[in-house]
C-alpha positions, 0 to 999 in steps of 0.5 A: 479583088480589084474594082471594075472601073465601067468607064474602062470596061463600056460596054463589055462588062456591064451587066444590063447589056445584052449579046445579040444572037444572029441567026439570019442572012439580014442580021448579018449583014446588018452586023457587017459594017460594024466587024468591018470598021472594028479597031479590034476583033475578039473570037471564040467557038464552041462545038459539040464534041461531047454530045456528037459525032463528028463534032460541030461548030455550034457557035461563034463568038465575036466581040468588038468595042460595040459590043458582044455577038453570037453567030449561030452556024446552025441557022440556015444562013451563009457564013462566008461573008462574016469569014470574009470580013475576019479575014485579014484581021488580027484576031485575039483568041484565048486557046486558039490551038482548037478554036483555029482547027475546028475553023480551018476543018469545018469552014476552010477559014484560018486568020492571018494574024492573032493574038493569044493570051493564053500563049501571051501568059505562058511566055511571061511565066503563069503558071495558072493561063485558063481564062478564069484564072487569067481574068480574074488575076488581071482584071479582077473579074471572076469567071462562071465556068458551069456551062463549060460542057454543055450541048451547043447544039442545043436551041434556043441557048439558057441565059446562063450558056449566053452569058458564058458565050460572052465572057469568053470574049468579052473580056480578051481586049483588056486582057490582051492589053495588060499582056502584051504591055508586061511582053513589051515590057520583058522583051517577049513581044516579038516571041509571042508573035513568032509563036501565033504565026507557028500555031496559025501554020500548024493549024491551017495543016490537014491532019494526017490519017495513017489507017494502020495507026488510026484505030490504035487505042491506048493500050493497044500497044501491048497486044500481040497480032490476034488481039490486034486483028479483033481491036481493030475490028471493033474500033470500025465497028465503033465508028460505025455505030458513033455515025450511026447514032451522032454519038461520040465514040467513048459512047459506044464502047470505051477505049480500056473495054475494047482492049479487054474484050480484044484481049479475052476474045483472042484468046477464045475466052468469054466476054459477054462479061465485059460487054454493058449490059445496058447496049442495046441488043442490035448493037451488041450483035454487031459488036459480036460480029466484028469480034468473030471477023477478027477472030478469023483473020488469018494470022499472015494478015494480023496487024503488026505490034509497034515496036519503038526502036529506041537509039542509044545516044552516043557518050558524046550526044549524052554530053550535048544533051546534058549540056542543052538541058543546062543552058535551057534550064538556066534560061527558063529559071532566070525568065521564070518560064516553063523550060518546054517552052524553050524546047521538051526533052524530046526536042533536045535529044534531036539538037544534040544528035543534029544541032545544023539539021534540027535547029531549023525547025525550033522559032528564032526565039528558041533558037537564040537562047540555045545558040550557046550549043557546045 
């Protein structure tokens, strides 16, 4: 393991420094001058989406050159000044895909421009781009994930998920200058930064809710209309309860039960069986009453079964296919890259049934190393 050098590292790795927590409109403010006259900006979130429903941003990560921050969005304190002080600014995130949702879904906030070192390694073909890995490969540094499911809700924080807090950010400046010199390097600079300005749009999409699609659990695809009728019964049933109890829904009643039970319940078969024997007694009649509410759906009202109309490719899309997969393969093996990074199969089949009418959406990037198109 390679020497940490403290000199390059001041003050973000020396372990006697300590985050601050602010949790008050006057620590905030007092940090505001400091996010505002930052050279760089290193963000992290974390949320409560295992212990609560719906979820929360529980916390706020930010480092600069002055050291490590943690805002507290649970405090009784106004968020949008340090929103407004972020905005603008190139922020560097690891994963941001998730962190750049839960900002837009819950504070309306999306950056400008970021920096992502995990998109930034992929690009320059690591095959291994958590944090951990990536820390502990460029800067010698390894990484005590152990806190990585806990209860952010929770206060006051352990040291031990403090120190965890930290290390999600306080090591994203170093890491981001040792990638983006190997992406200037390989010619990818400007991949990466086409591919964060795409996530940044994607994110900032309000996400679209079909109601005869939402409540479609894995395995429900190969229910026919009765049982459809009783799953979808439970699966509001299980939003309710989730509510209810700030509980996230695999709590309640897992997914595969509430296939089972719609299954044996459609059929008039038993299915106190399936049902944990440890539910609560008031949750379990509710849970039997949106199974008979299904039951006496009339069969002109069950919902439909989801059949997937697959096109048969023509002989001579076949062949573009083929081809396309070539070319990208070719490129993926010489930049030593995920090839579905260049475009999945998915994304392939279309530019070979439309190259002039689906290209357009691939980056120019994507674009430029599939342009040999037969």
């Amino acid at each position: 393991m390679r020497k940490i050098h403290t000199k390059t590292f001041h003050p973000l790795i020396l372990g006697a420094y300590c985050a601050l927590v602010i949790d008050t409109d006057e620590k905030l403010a007092a940090f505001l001058p400091v996010l505002k006259s930052a050279d760089w900006l290193a963000i992290d979130t974390e949320a409560d989406s295992l212990h609560a429903y719906p979820e929360k941003v529980c916390l706020i990560q930010i480092s600069t050159a002055d050291g490590d921050r943690l805002i507290d969005p649970l405090a009784n304190m106004e968020l949008q000044p340090l929103l407004d002080a972020l905005a603008g600014r190139e922020l560097i995130f690891h994963a941001a895909d998730y962190d750049l949702r839960l900002l837009r879904k819950h504070h309306e906030f999306s950056p400008t421009v970021i920096f992502d070192t995990m998109l930034a390694a992929r690009l320059l073909g690591e095959r291994q781009f958590g944090l951990g890995a990536l820390v502990e490969k460029f800067l010698g540094v390894k990484l005590d994930k152990g806190p990585q499911k806990a209860d952010w809700a929770q206060r006051p924080l352990t040291p031990r998920m403090e120190t965890y807090a930290r290390n999600d950010t306080r090591f994203l400046k170093p890491l981001e200058e040792k990638l983006k010199s190997e992406l200037v390097a390989k010619g990818r600079r400007t991949w990466h930064e086409e591919a964060c300005a795409r996530l940044i749009a994607e994110c900032a999409q309000p996400p679209m809710i079909d109601p005869d699609d939402v409540w479609r659990v894995k395995g429900s695809t190969f229910l026919e209309g009765p049982a459809l009728a009783v799953l979808r019964e439970l699966w509001h049933w299980r939003e309710r309860e989730a509510l209810a109890s700030n509980r996230p829904p695999f709590f309640v009643l897992a997914h595969e039960k509430m296939v089972e039970i719609s299954v044996a319940a459609a059929g008039q078969n038993p299915v106190g069986h399936l049902i944990p024997a440890r539910m609560h007694p008031r949750r379990k009649e509710k849970l039997q009453e949106a199974i008979r509410t299904g039951q006496t759906v009339p069969t002109e009202k069950h919902p439909s079964k989801i059949r997937h109309r697959s096109v048969r490719p023509s002989e001579a899309e076949f062949r573009r296919f083929r081809e396309l997969e070539r070319i990208r393969d070719r490129h993926a093996h010489e930049l030593q890259i995920d090839p579905t990074l260049i475009a999945p199969k998915s994304v392939l089949g279309e530019l070979a049934r439309d190259w002039e009418g689906y290209a357009p959406n691939l980056m120019r990037w994507q674009q430029e190393l599939l342009k040999a198109k037969p």
